[in-house]
Phi, psi and omega in degrees: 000311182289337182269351151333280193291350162304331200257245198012313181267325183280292181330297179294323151318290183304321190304289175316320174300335182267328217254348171298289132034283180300331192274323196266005176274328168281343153323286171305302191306349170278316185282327171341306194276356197276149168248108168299145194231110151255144189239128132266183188305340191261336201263295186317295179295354179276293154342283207308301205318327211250001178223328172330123188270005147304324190275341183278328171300306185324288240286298182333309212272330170307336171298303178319327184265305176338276165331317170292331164295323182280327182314302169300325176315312178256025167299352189276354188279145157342129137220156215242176234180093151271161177216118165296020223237159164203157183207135175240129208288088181304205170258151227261094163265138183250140146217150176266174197009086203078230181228049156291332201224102178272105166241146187223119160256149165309141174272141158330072037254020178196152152284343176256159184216105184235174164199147199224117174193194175234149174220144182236139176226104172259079183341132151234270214224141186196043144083006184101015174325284201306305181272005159268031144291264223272344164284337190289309181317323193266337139315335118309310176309328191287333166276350162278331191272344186254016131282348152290310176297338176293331197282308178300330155328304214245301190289326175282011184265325170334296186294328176301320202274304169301325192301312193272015144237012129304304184304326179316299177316309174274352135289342169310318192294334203274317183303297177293321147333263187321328181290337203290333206263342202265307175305312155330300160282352174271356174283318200283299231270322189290321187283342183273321144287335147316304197298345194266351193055038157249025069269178191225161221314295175001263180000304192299314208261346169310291182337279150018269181270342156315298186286334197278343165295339195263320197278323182294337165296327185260348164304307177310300158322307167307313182299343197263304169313341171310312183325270164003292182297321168316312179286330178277329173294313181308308167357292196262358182069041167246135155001107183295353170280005201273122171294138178242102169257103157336104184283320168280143173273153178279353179250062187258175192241135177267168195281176170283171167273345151300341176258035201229335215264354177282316179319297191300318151318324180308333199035034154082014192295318163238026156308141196286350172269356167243014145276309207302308178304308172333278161343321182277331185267277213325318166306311174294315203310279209314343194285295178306348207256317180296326186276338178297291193336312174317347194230023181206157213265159188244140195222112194256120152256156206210150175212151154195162188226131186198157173248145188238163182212157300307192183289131199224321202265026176229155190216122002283183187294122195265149153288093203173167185276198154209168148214168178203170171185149187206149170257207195163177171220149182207136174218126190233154208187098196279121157299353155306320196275013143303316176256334187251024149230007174314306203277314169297332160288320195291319193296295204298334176292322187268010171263301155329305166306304171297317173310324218286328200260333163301317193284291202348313211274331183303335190289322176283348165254350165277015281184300188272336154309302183278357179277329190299315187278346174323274189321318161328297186316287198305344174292329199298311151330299180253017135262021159271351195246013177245333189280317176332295182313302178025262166302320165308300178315308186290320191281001163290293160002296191308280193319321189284352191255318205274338176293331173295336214248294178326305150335344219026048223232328184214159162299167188283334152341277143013285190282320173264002185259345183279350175287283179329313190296320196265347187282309207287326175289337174286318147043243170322288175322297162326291172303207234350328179283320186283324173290329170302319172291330194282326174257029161310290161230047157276356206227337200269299171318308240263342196251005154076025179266346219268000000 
């Protein structure tokens, strides 16, 4: 039976050993190239806000809806119209009877005719047209700056989220460091009782196969910090060879659950998907206020001044210029639209209706989000102070395991699951120290503060 697990246990050694090999060689051949960056978690959301090329596209379209708001701004100005023309004239066939009898003459009194002049038109009233223009406009803009802030919002949450997993990764590694050294001297110790024929190879080839998992654990961990770094340097617009090393700890300080309970007062008011709605009602008002407009009569003052060649307004036509001008009032008024904007209002009242009923429904459920992540926090808080003990309990377990097993007092079975129990409780402490924080600031996004 034991030379079973013998011929089991060697295939599976080698294996790890070649494949461990492959990881730490690519490992090394990487960092060689790398340029370190230490950040902390405030200096990383500070970067994202300010280099991220997402947040830089948003700021564009936000310029872009600005320039479109002064645009509406000057539709309330007059507008003026120069005009231009010349035109030369063939000559005038008359015919008779039919086209049989063809006569042709100069037209009268010149063939030629131009004229040059100006015309101005200014709204006094067109039912509010104009200024539900420029409200709707400016109500884009507001939905462009409050895509920036989401977009910065959603990217530093992002970053938070690679940062504290990084810190994770580099205590896992750190973490994984010590277990590699207990394995290592637990290899060391087992094999010197082999020798003694105080165990038997089995003992030996576990043993083994223990340390090349843990050196394959810490080969993984590296790759995985590599990723990890990777995605927050694109983030962050930094070079992807830039090593980023976490200046903060998973024991960095977190707020209490009393300062998290001012969050909760908010019921979420200025979360970014309840502004949005704001917005969303203010864009229907404006809409609806632009279509009425449509149903009312519009009143223009209008003017122009030009010189005309020839004179047409003396009969007969004298050959010579003029100049003339006139002011006015012109009032217009469609009478369809009594009937062919009925519908468009009614459309534009039930668009209305519906934002009004959206935020309602968005405010209860962000309401119940932020209450959902307090508690959340708060189970997270007291399962850092259960994983603390935790971790004291296991590694006594540990010491007490590894003296049983020296002793010959326990299995090597034992000794290792009494490892595993002390590796995965510091662990545990880490997650839980990194999840309090993420879900900080997911409570943070979420209240439209981060």
């Amino acid at each position: 039976m034991k030379f079973k697990t013998q011929l089991i246990l060697i295939p599976i050694l080698c294996i790890s050993t070649l494949l461990f090999g492959v990881f730490t060689s690519n490992g090394q051949s990487y960092t060689q190239n790398e340029n370190v960056k230490q950040l902390s978690l405030e200096e990383a959301l500070t970067l994202a806000g300010a280099k991220n090329k997402w947040i830089d596209i948003d700021r564009t379209e936000e310029l872009a809806a600005q320039a479109d708001k002064k645009d509406a701004r000057l539709m309330a100005l007059p507008q003026f119209e120069a005009k231009a023309s010349y035109l030369r004239y063939s000559n005038l066939s008359v015919y008779e009877d039919g086209l049989s009898e063809r006569n042709s003459a100069p037209r009268y009194p010149t063939p030629n005719e131009a004229s040059l002049g100006l015309e101005g038109i200014f709204n006094v009233y067109s039912g509010g047209r104009i200024k539900a223009i420029q409200e709707q406009q400016s109500v884009k803009t507001n939905i462009a700056s409050l895509n920036v802030k989401e977009r910065s919002g959603s990217i530093k949450l992002q970053a938070t989220s690679y940062y504290l997993g990084l810190i994770r990764l580099y205590d896992l590694k750190r973490f994984t460091t010590d277990q590699l050294k207990r394995a290592e001297l637990r290899l060391k110790n087992i094999k010197t009782l082999y020798k003694n024929q105080k165990v038997t190879k089995s003992d030996v080839l576990r043993a083994e196969v223990m340390l090349s998992n843990v050196q394959l654990d810490l080969a993984s961990t590296e790759n995985d910090i590599r990723i990890s770094g990777q995605k927050l340097a694109v983030l962050l617009n930094l070079p992807q060879s830039t090593l980023i090393l976490p200046k903060d700890s998973a024991a960095m300080i977190k707020p209490s659950a009393d300062e998290l309970e001012a969050l909760v007062k908010t019921k979420g008011e200025g979360a970014f998907n309840i502004l949005r709605s704001d917005q969303s009602i203010a864009l229907n008002q404006s809409i609806l206020k632009l279509t009425r407009s449509y149903n009312m009569p519009t009143l223009n003052l209008v003017t122009a001044y030009g010189f005309n060649y020839p004179n047409f307004l003396f009969k007969p036509a004298v050959d010579q210029m003029y100049a003339i001008g006139f002011v006015g009032i012109k009032a217009q008024y469609s009478i369809s639209s009594l009937y062919q904007n009925k519908h468009k209002v009614a459309a534009a009242k039930w668009r209305l209706n519906r934002a009004e009923k959206e935020k309602e429904a968005q405010l209860d459920d962000k309401l119940q989000e932020i209450e959902s992540y307090y508690i959340k926090y708060s189970e997270a808080l007291n399962r850092i102070g259960v994983n603390q003990k935790s971790i004291q309990q296991a590694k006594s377990n540990y010491e007490i395991m590894s003296t049983k097993y020296f002793n010959q007092l326990a299995l090597l079975t034992d000794l290792l699951d009494a490892d595993n129990l002390f590796q995965g409780s510091r662990f545990n402490l880490v997650n839980s120290q990194v999840e309090a924080m993420m879900i900080y600031y997911r409570m943070l996004y979420s209240t439209g503060r981060l």
